[in-house]
N, C-alpha and C positions, 0 to 999 in steps of 0.2 A: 811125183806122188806127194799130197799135202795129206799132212798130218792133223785131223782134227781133234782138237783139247776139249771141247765142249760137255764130251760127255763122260769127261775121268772124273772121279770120285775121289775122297779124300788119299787114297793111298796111289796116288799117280807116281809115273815118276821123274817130278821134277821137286826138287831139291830147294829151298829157296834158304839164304845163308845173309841176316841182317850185322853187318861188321861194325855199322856203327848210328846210336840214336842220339839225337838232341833236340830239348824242344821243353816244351810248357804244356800247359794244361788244357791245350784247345787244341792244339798241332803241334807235330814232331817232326825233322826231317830222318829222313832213313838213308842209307849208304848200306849196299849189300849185292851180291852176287845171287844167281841161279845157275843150277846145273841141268841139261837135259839131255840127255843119248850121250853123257861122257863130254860137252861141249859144255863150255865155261862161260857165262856172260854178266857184267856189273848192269847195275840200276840205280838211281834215285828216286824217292819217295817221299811224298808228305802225304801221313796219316793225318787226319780231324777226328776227333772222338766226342764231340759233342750237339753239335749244330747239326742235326738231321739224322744223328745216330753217325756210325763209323763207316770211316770211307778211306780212302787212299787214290791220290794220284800216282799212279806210278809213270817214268819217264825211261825210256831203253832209246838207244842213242841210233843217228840214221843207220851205222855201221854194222851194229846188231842187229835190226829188222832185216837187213838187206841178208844177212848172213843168215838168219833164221829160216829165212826165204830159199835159200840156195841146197840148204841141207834139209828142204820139203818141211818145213813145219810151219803151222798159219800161226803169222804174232800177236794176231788181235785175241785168238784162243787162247794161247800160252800167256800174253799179259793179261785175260780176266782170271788168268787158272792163279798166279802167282799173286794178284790181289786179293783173290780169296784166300789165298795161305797166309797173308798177311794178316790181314781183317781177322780169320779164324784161331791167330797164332800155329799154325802149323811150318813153321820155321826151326832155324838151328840159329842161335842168339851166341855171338863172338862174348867173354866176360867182360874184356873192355868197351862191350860198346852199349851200355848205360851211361848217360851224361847228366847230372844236375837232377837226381834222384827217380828220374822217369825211365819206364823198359817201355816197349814193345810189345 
């Protein structure tokens, strides 16, 4: 059974948890984890905040899709859901992970 993300709304439930940001005033890299059905997964990320309005590349690693996959849930869903939490700030932000006076 796949689980499709498409059509969850702000209050889904996936968790997404930025531990750590660094960056400048065009782009930032992101380091942070998502939670989904109780299953733990890191990510990397570079937000842009200026060149076309804001955006984020997010990266989840071959091991996590694979695993995503296995426990029914479609990754291409779950990573547009987790960049919109990002983009939207709908996060949980670690205190030490503002660097060089920029958040998230």
């Amino acid at each position: 059974m796949i689980r499709d993300y498409s059509d969850l709304g702000n209050h889904s439930n996936v968790l997404v948890y930025v531990t750590s940001s660094k960056g400048g005033e065009v782009a930032s890299k992101l380091i942070g984890r998502f939670v989904v059905n109780e299953l733990e997964f890191r990510f990397t990320a570079i937000a842009f905040g200026r060149i076309g309005g804001h955006n984020i590349h997010l990266r989840l690693s071959k091991r996590t899709i694979n695993t995503l996959r296995k426990n029914g849930h479609n990754p291409d869903a779950l990573l547009l859901e987790i960049q919109r939490k990002l983009i939207e700030g709908d996060i949980i932000v670690a205190n030490d992970s503002v660097k060089d006076g920029y958040s998230t």
